[in-house]
C-alpha positions as semicolon CSV with decimal commas, in nm:
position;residue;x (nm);y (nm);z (nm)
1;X;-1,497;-2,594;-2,341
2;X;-1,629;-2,241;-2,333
3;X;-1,856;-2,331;-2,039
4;X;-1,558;-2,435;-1,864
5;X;-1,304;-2,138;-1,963
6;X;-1,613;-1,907;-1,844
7;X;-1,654;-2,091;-1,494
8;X;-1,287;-2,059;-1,504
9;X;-1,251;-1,684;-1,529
10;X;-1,561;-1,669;-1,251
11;X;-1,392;-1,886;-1,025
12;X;-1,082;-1,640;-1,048
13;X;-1,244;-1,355;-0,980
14;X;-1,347;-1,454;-0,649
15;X;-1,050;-1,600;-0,560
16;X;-0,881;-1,275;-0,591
17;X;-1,195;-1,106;-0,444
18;X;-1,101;-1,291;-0,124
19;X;-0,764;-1,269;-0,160
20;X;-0,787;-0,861;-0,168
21;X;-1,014;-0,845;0,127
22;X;-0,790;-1,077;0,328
23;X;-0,991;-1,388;0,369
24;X;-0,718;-1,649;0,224
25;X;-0,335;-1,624;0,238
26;X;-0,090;-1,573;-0,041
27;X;-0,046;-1,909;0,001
28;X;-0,364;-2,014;-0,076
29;X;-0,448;-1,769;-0,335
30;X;-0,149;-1,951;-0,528
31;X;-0,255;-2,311;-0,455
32;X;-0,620;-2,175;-0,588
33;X;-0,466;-2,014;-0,893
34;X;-0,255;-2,341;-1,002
35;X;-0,607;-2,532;-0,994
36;X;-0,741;-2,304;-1,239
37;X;-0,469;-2,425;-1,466
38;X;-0,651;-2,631;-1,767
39;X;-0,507;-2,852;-2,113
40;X;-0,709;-2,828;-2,379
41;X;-0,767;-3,086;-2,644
42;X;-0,455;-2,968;-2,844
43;X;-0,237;-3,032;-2,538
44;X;-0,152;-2,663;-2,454
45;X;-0,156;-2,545;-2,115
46;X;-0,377;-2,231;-1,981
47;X;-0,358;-2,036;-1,699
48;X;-0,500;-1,669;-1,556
49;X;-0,211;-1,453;-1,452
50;X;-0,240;-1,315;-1,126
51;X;-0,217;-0,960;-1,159
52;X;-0,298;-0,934;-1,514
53;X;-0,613;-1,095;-1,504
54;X;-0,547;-1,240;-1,879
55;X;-0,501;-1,571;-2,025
56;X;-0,174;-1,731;-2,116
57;X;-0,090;-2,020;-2,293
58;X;0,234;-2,229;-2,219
59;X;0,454;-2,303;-2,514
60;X;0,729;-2,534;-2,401
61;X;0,965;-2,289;-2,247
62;X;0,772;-1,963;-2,129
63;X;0,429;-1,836;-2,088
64;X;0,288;-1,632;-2,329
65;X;-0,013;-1,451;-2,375
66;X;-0,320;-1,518;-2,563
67;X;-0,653;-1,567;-2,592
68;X;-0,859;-1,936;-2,507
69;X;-1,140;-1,768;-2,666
70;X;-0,971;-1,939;-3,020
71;X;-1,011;-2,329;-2,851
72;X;-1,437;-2,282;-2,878
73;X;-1,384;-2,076;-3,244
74;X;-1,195;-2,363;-3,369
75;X;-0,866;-2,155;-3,407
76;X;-0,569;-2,337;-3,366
77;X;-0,336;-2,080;-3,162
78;X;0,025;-2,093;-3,190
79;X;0,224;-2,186;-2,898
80;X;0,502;-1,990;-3,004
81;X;0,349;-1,658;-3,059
82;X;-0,011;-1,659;-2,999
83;X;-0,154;-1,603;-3,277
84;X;-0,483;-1,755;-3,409
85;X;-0,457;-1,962;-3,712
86;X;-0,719;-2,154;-3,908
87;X;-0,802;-2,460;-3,752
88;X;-0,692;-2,635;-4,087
89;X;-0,382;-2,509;-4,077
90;X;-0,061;-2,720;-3,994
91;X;0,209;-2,405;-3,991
92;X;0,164;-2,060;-3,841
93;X;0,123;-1,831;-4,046
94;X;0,238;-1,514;-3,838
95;X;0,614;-1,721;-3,715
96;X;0,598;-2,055;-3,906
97;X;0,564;-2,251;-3,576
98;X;0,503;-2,623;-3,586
99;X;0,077;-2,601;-3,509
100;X;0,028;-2,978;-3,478
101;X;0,307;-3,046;-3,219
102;X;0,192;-3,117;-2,839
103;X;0,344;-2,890;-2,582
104;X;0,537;-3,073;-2,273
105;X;0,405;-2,996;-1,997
106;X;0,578;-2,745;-1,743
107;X;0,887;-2,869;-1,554
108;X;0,925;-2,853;-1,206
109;X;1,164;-2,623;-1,300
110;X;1,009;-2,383;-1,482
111;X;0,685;-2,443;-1,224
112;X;0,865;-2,325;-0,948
113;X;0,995;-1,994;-1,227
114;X;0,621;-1,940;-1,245
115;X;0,574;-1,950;-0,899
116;X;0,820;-1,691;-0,833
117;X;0,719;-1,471;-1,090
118;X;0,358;-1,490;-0,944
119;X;0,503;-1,381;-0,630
120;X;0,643;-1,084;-0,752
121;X;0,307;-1,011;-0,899
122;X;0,157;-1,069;-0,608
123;X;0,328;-0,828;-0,478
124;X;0,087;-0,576;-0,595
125;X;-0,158;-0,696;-0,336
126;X;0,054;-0,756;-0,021
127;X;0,393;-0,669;0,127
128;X;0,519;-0,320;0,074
129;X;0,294;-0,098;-0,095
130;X;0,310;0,291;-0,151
131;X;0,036;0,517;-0,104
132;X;0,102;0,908;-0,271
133;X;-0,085;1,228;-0,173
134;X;-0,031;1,603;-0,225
135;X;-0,065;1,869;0,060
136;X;-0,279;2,131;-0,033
137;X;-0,352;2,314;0,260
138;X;-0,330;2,293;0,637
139;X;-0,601;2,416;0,907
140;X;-0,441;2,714;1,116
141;X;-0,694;2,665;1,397
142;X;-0,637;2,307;1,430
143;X;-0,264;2,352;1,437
144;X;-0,260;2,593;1,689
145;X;-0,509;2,383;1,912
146;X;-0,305;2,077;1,855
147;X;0,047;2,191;1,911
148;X;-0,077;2,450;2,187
149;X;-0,231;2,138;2,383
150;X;0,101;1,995;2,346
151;X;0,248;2,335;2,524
152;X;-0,015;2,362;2,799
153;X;0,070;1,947;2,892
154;X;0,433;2,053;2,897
155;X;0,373;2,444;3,077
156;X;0,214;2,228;3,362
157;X;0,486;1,993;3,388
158;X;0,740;2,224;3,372
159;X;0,591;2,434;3,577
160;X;0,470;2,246;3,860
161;X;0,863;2,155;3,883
162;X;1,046;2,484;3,898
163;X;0,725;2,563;4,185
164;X;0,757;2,268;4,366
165;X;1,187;2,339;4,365
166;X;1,410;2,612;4,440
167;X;1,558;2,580;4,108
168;X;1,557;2,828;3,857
169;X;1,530;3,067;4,203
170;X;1,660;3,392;3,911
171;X;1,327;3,399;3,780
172;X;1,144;3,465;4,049
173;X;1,275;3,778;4,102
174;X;1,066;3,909;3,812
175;X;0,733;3,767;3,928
176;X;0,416;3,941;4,147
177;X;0,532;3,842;4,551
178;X;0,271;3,560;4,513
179;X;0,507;3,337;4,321
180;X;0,783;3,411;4,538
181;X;0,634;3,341;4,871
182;X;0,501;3,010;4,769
183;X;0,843;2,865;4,503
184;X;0,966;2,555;4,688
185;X;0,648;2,383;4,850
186;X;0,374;2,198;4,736
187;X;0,113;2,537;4,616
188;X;0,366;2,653;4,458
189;X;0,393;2,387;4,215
190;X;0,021;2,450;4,170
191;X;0,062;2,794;4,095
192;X;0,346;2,750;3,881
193;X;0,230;2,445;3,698
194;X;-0,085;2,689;3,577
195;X;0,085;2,990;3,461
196;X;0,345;2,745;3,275
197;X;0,014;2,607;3,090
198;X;-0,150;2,922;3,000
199;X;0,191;2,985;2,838
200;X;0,307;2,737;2,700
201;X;-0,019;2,639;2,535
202;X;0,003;3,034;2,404
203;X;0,309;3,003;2,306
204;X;0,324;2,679;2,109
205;X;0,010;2,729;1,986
206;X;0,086;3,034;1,832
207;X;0,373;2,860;1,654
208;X;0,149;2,554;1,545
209;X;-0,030;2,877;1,383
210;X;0,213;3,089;1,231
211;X;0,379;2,714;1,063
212;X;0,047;2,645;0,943
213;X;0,034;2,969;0,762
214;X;0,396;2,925;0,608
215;X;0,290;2,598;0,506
216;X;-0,004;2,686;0,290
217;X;0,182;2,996;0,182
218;X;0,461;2,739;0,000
219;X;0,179;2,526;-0,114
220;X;-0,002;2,802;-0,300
221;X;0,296;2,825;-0,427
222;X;0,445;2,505;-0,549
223;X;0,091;2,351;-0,599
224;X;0,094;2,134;-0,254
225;X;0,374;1,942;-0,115
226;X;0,383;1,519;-0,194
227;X;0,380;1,308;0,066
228;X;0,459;0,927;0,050
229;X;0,332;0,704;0,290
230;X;0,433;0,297;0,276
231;X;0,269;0,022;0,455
232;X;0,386;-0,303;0,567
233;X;0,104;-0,567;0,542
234;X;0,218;-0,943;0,702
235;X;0,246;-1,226;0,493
């Protein structure tokens, strides 16, 4: 029997092994699980819980933890509350259960109540799950590169339109005679399109900075900002 509980226990662990790194389904992982089920020669039913890792023993109506350890030391454990009595012994000493009476075995009922609940314990492997981390500190430089690449993309497209068009004709007014000969045709929207990315990649990027720098300044003071980020995975 302990030869078995121990192959038992091995076989589990690489069930869930696979099971973590994606190689079965849920599915599977709970068809493998209910074949690691096992009566011993008492007539109580074992199984490994899922998340838990630990034994449990069913007494008639629920499953409750305990050890199988007690089946190869000759103990005889109490389907009620677990507890390892003498193998002699015909009432348990810790709740006064009857030791000598044969669990049923587990509806189809309360099977399908255990397969829920394994479900939700699943849970902790699959579906929804919630990673945390705190915001220390933010990189200036790479903030200002970033967003300003996001300004200089936009400065050209902007640009290249007011050039190419005789809209926004006001602002021309204030510019060297080089943009104002050539707003409305094709250079133009060259020419435009390049001084709107020199600026706007100035511009924005000297935001991305300056946020950057407010960012880290709250930090320092509230000791980093949390940040919660949840994941779907398919089942």
């Amino acid at each position: 029997m302990e030869k078995r509980i121990k192959e038992i226990e091995k076989a589990f662990v690489k069930l869930k092994g696979k099971f973590r790194r994606g190689k079965i389904s849920r599915q599977k992982f709970v068809d493998g699980l209910k074949k690691l089920r096992f009566m011993d020669n008492e007539g109580r039913f074992w199984m490994i819980g899922a998340r838990s890792g630990k034994w449990y023993m069913f007494e008639g109506t629920d499953w409750i933890e305990s050890n199988p350890a007690s089946i190869t030391d000759k103990k005889a454990v109490c389907r009620y509350c677990g507890f390892a009595n003498k193998a002699e012994e015909e009432i348990c000493i810790h709740c006064g259960g009857n030791l000598r009476k044969k669990a049923k075995p587990p509806s189809r009922r309360k099977d399908k109540q255990e397969e829920k609940r394994k479900e939700r314990e699943i849970g902790a492997f699959e579906g929804k799950k919630t990673a945390n981390f705190v915001l220390r500190r933010l990189s200036p430089l790479s903030f200002l590169l970033f967003v300003g690449a996001v300004g200089l993309l936009l400065g050209i497209l902007i640009g290249a339109f007011m050039g190419a068009t005789n809209y926004f004709s006001g602002i021309v007014k204030f510019l060297p005679s080089l943009f104002k000969e050539n707003k409305g045709n094709l250079l133009g929207g060259i020419i435009y399109g390049g001084l709107g990315g020199v600026v706007g990649f100035i511009v924005l990027g000297f935001l991305g900075f300056c946020n950057a720098l407010f960012v880290n300044i709250v930090s320092s003071f509230v000791g980093g900002i949390k940040v919660d980020v949840e994941t779907l995975h398919e089942k």
